[in-house]
C-alpha positions as CSV (number, residue, x, y, z in Angstrom):
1,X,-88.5,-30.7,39.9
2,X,-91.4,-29.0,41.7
3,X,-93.9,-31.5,40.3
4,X,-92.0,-34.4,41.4
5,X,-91.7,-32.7,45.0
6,X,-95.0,-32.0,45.2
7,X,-96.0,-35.8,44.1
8,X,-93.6,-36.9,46.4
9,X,-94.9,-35.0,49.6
10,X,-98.1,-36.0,48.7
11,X,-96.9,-40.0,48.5
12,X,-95.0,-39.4,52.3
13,X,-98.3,-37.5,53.1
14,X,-100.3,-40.6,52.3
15,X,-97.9,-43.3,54.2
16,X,-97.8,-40.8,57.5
17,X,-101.9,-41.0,57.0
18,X,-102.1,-44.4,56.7
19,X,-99.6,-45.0,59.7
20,X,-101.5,-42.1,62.1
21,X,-105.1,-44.0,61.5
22,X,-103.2,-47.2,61.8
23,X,-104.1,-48.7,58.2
24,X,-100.7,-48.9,57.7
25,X,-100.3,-53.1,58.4
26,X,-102.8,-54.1,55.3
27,X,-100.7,-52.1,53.2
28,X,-97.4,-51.9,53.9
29,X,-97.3,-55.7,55.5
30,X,-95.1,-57.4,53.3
31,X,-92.5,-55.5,54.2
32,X,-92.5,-56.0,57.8
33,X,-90.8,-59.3,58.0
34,X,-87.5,-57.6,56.8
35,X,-84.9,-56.6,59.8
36,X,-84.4,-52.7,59.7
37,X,-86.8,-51.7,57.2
38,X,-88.3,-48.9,59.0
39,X,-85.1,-47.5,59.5
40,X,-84.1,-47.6,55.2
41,X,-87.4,-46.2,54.9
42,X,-87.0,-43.5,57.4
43,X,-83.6,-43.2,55.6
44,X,-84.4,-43.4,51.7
45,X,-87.9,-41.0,52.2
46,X,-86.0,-38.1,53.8
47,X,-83.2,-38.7,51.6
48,X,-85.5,-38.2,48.7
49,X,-87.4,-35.3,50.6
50,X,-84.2,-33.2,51.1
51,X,-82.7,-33.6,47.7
52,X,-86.2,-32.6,45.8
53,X,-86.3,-29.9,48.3
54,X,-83.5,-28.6,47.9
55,X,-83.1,-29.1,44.0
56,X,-86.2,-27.4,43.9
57,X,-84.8,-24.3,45.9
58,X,-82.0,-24.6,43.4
59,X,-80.1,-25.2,46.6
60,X,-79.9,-21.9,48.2
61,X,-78.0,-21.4,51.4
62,X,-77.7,-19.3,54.2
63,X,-74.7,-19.2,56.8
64,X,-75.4,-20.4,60.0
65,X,-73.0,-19.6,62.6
66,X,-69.4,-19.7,60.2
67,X,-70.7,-22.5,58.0
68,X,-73.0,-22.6,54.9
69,X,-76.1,-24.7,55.4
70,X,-78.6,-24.9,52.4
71,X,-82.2,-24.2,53.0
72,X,-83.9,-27.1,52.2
73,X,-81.9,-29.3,54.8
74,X,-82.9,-26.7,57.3
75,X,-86.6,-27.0,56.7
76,X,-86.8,-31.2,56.5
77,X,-85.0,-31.0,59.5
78,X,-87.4,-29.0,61.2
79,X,-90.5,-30.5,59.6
80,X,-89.6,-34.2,60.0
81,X,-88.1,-33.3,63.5
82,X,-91.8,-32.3,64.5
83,X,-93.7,-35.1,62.9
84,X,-90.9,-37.7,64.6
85,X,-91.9,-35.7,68.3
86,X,-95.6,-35.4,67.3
87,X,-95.9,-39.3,67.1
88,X,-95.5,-39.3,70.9
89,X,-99.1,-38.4,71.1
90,X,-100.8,-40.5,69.0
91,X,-101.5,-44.0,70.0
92,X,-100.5,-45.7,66.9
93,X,-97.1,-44.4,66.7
94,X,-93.9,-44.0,68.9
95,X,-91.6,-41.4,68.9
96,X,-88.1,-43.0,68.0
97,X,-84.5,-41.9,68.3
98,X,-83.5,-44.4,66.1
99,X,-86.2,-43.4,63.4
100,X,-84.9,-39.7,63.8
101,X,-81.1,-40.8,63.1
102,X,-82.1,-42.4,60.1
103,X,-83.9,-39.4,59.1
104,X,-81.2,-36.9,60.0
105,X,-78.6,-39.4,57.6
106,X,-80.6,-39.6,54.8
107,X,-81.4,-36.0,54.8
108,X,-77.6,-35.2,54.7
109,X,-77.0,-37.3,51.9
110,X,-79.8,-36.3,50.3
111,X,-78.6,-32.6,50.6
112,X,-75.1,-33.6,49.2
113,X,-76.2,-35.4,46.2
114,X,-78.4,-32.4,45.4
115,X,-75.5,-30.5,45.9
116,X,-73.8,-32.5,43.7
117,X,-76.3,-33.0,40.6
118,X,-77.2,-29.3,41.1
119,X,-73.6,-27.9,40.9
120,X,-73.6,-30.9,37.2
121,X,-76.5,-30.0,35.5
122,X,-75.4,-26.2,35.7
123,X,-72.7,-27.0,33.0
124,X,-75.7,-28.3,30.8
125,X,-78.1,-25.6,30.1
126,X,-77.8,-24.6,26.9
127,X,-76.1,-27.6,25.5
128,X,-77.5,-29.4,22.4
C-alpha cells in the first residue's frame, strides 16, 4: 500500500507542478470542456489520497475532542487545506471554496472506505 501511495503523491505532485507553472492546458485540455470536472477531480484525487493514507497507517486514530478521528484524514486535511490557500499567491491558480469542499468530501469518503476495506481484509490474513 505504501508503494502505491508513494506513486500516487508523486502522480498529484506532478498535476499540482504542471498546474503552478501553468503547463497544465496542453495536457490536461481535453478535459476542460466537461461541466464540473475540476470539482470530480478535486473530489476523486483526495478521495484516493486519504484512503491510501490512511490504509497505509493501517488507519490509526486518535480522539479528538469525544470523537475518534483517524490520522490520515487529519493530515490530508491539513496538507491539501494549505496547498488550496497557497494557490492564492501564485498567479496561475485561485484559491477556491468550491475546490476545497470537493476536497474535504472526497477525503471523508475516502477515509470511510478505508475504514471499511481495512476493517475486511483483517478477516483475510492467513487464509488460503
Amino acid at each position: 500500500m505504501r508503494l502505491l501511495l508513494a506513486l500516487f503523491v508523486l502522480f498529484l505532485g506532478g498535476i499540482i507542478y504542471s498546474v503552478n507553472t501553468g503547463s497544465a492546458p496542453t495536457l490536461w485540455e481535453g478535459f476542460y470542456g466537461i461541466p464540473y470536472v475540476d470539482k470530480m477531480g478535486h473530489f476523486l484525487l483526495m478521495g484516493t489520497l486519504s484512503f491510501l493514507v490512511n490504509r497505509s497507517l493501517d488507519c490509526r486514530q486518535l480522539t479528538v475532542g469525544q470523537r475518534p478521528v483517524m490520522v490520515g484524514t487529519l493530515i490530508v486535511l491539513a496538507v491539501v487545506g494549505l496547498e488550496e490557500f497557497s494557490q492564492a499567491f501564485i498567479p496561475t491558480r485561485s484559491c477556491d471554496f468550491a475546490d476545497f469542499a470537493a476536497d474535504v468530501v472526497g477525503i471523508m469518503l475516502g477515509a470511510f472506505l478505508a475504514k471499511c476495506t481495512q476493517s475486511r481484509s483483517a478477516g483475510w490474513v492467513g487464509r488460503d
